[in-house]
C-alpha positions as CSV (number, residue, x, y, z in Angstrom):
1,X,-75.7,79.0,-82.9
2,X,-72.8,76.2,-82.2
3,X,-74.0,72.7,-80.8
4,X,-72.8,73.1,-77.6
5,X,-75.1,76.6,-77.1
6,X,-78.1,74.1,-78.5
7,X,-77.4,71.2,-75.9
8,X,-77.0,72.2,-72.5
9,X,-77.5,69.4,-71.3
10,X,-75.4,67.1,-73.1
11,X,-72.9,69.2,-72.0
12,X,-73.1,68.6,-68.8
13,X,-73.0,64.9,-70.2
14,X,-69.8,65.5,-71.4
15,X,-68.4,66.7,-69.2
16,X,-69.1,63.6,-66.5
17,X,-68.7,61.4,-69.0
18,X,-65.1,62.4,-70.3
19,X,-63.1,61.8,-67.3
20,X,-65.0,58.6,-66.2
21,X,-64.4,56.8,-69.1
22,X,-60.6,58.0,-69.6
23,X,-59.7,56.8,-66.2
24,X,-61.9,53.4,-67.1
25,X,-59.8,53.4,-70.4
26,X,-56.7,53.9,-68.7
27,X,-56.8,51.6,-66.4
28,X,-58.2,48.8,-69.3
29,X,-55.1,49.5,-71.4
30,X,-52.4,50.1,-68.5
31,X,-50.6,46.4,-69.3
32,X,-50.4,48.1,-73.0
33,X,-49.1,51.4,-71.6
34,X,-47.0,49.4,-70.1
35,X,-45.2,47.6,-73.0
36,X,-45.0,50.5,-75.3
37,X,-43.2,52.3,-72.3
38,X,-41.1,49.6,-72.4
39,X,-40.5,49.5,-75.7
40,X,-39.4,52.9,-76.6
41,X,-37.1,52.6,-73.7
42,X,-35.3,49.3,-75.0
43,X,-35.2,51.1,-78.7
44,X,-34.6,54.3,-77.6
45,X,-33.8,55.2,-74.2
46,X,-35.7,58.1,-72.1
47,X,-37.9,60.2,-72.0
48,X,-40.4,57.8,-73.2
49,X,-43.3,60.4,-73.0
50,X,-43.3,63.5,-75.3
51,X,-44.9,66.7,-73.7
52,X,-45.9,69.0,-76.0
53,X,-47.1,72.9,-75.0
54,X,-50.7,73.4,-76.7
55,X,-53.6,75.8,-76.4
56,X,-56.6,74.6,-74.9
57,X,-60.2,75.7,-74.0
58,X,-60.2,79.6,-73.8
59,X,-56.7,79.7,-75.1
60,X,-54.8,78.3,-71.6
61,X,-51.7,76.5,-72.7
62,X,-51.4,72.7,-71.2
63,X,-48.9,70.1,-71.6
64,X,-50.2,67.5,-73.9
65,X,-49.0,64.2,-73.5
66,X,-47.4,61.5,-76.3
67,X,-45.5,58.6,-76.6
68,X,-42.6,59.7,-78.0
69,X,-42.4,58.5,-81.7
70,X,-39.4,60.3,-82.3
71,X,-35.5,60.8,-81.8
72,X,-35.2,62.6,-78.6
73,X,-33.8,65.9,-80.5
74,X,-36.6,65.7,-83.4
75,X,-36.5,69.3,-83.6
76,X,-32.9,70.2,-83.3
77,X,-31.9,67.9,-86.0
78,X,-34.9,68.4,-88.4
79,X,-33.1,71.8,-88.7
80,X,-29.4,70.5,-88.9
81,X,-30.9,68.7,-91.6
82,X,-32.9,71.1,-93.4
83,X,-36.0,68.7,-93.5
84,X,-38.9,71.0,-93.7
85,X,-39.3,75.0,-93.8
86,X,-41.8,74.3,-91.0
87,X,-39.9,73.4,-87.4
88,X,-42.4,71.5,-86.5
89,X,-43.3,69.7,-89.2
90,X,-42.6,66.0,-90.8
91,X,-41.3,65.1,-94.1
92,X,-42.4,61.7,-96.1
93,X,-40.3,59.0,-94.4
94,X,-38.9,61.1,-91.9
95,X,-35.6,59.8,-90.7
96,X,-36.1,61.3,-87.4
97,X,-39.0,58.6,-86.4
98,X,-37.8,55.4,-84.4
99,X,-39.1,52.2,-85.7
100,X,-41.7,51.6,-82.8
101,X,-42.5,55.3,-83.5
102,X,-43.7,54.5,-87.1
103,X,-46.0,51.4,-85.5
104,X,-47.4,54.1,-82.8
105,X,-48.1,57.2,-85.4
106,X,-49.7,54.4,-87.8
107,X,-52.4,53.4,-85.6
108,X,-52.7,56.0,-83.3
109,X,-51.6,54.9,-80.5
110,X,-49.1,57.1,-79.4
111,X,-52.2,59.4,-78.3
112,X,-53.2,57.6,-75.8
113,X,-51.5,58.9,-72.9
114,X,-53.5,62.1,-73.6
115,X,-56.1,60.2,-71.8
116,X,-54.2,61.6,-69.3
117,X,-55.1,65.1,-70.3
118,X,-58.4,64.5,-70.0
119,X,-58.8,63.2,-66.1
120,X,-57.1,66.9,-65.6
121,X,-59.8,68.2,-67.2
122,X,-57.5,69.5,-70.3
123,X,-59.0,67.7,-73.1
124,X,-62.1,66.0,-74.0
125,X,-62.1,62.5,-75.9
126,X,-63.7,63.9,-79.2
127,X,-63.0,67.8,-79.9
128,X,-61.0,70.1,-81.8
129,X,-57.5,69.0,-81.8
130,X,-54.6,70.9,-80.1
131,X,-52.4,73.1,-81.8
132,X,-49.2,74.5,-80.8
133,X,-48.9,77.3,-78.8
134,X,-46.7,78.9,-81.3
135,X,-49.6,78.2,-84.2
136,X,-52.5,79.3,-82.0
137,X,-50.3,82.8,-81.9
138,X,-51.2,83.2,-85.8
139,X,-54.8,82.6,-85.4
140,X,-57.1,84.9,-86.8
141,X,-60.5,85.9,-84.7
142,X,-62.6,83.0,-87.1
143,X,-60.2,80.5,-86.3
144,X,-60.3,81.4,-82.4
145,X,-63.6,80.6,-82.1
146,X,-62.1,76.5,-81.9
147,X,-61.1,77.7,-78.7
148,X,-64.4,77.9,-76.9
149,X,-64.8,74.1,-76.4
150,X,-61.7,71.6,-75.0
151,X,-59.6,70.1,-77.6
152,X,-59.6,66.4,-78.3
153,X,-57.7,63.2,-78.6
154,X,-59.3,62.3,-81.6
155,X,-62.0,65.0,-84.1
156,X,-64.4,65.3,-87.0
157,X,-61.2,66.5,-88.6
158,X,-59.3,63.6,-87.9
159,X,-61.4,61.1,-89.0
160,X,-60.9,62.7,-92.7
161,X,-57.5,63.2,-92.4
162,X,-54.2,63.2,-90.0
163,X,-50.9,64.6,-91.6
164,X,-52.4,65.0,-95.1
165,X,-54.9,67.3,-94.4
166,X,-54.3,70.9,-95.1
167,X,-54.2,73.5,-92.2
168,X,-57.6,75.8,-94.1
169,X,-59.2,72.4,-94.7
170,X,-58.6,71.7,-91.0
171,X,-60.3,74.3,-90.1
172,X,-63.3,73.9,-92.3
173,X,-63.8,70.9,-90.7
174,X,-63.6,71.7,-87.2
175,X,-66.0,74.5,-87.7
176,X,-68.4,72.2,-89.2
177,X,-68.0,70.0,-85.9
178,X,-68.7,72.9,-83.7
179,X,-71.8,74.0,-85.8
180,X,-73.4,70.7,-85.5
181,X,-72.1,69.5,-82.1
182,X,-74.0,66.7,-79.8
183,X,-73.1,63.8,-78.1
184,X,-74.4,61.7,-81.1
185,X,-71.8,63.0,-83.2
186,X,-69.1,62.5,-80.9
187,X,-70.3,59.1,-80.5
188,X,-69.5,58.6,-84.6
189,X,-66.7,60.3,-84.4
190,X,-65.6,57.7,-81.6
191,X,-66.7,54.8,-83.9
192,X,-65.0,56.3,-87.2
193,X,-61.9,56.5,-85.4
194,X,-61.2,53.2,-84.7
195,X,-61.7,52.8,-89.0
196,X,-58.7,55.0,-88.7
197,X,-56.3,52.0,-87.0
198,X,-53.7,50.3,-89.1
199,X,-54.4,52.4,-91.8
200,X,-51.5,53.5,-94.3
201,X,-49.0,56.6,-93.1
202,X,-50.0,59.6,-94.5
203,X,-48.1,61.5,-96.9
204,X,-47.3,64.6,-94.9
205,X,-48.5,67.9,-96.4
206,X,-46.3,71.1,-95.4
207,X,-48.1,73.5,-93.0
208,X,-47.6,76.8,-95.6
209,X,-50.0,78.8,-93.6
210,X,-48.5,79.1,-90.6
211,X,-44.5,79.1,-92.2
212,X,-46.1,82.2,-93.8
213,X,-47.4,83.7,-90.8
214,X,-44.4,82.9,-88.8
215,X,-42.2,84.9,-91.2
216,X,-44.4,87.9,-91.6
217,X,-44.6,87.8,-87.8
218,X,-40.6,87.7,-87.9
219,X,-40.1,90.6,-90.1
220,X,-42.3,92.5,-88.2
């Protein structure tokens, strides 16, 4: 039985509790919002958000919300330049990342206009994270099961790895987080996260699972 099936109640919790305290959050870090927006527009030019098509609870597609860390054409020109094997992948000082984009992937704050995605009721503040609606295509019935609770901005998974974490261990960890699900863990997970700030960039590890899956997919 998953933690959410064990708590009920806490649930419920949740699900109050999410939206209040992204609004409250937004609204805290606006003048923030505010100066990254500006930024990336003084470095960069439009758009400054990125909106990203990922699978949510029960498998609906949403538009996730980013600030763009990235040259407006990331994945047109990763493939000009023969980068990565993997579209959407990133490659160990990836020249496609602006300089304010480096600052924003470091510490994690280029996900905070998925708070967004939360008041809609898309995302929850801990969970699962989001994967592409081209990934989430490859998924096999196990790794569905992530699907039965909304995705987060920030995970179990997360807090052991971002970029450098393979796509199976991932998994493993997400799994364990819906096994053992309850608002006290999402509260660590919450804490734990912030630990995550300023840390080193990850070296990016190359998503071979789903390149795999993609090219049996296209040869079938």
């Amino acid at each position: 039985m998953r933690g959410h099936e064990r708590h009920p109640v806490q649930v419920r919790v949740k699900a109050v509790l999410d939206p209040v305290a992204a609004t409250a959050a937004l609204v805290a870090l606006s003048p923030l919002l505010g100066g990254i927006a500006l930024w990336i527009v003084l470095e960069s030019g439009r758009p400054v958000f990125f909106v990203s098509p990922r699978v949510g609870r029960d498998g609906r597609p949403f538009p996730m919300f980013k600030f763009r860390t990235m040259i407006p054409d990331a994945v047109e020109a990763g493939r000009r330049l023969g980068l990565t094997p993997d579209p959407y992948g990133l490659v160990e000082g990836d020249p496609r990342i602006t300089r304010i984009g480096r600052l924003l992937r470091r510490t994690g704050l280029d996900e905070i206009p998925q708070l967004l995605n939360v008041v809609r009721g898309e995302m929850s503040l801990v969970g699962p994270r989001p994967d592409l609606v081209e990934q989430a295509a490859h998924y096999t019935e196990e790794e569905r099961r992530r699907l039965a609770v909304k995705p987060g901005i920030t995970g179990w998974s997360q807090i052991h790895g971002r970029e450098d974490m393979t796509w199976p261990e991932r998994f493993r960890y997400d799994a364990w987080y819906l096994k053992h699900w309850s608002l006290a863990l999402d509260g660590r997970i919450a804490l734990r996260t912030f630990g995550q700030l300023f840390r080193p960039e990850p070296t990016p590890v190359l998503d071979t699972l789903n390149v795999e899956r993609a090219g049996r997919r296209d040869e079938g």
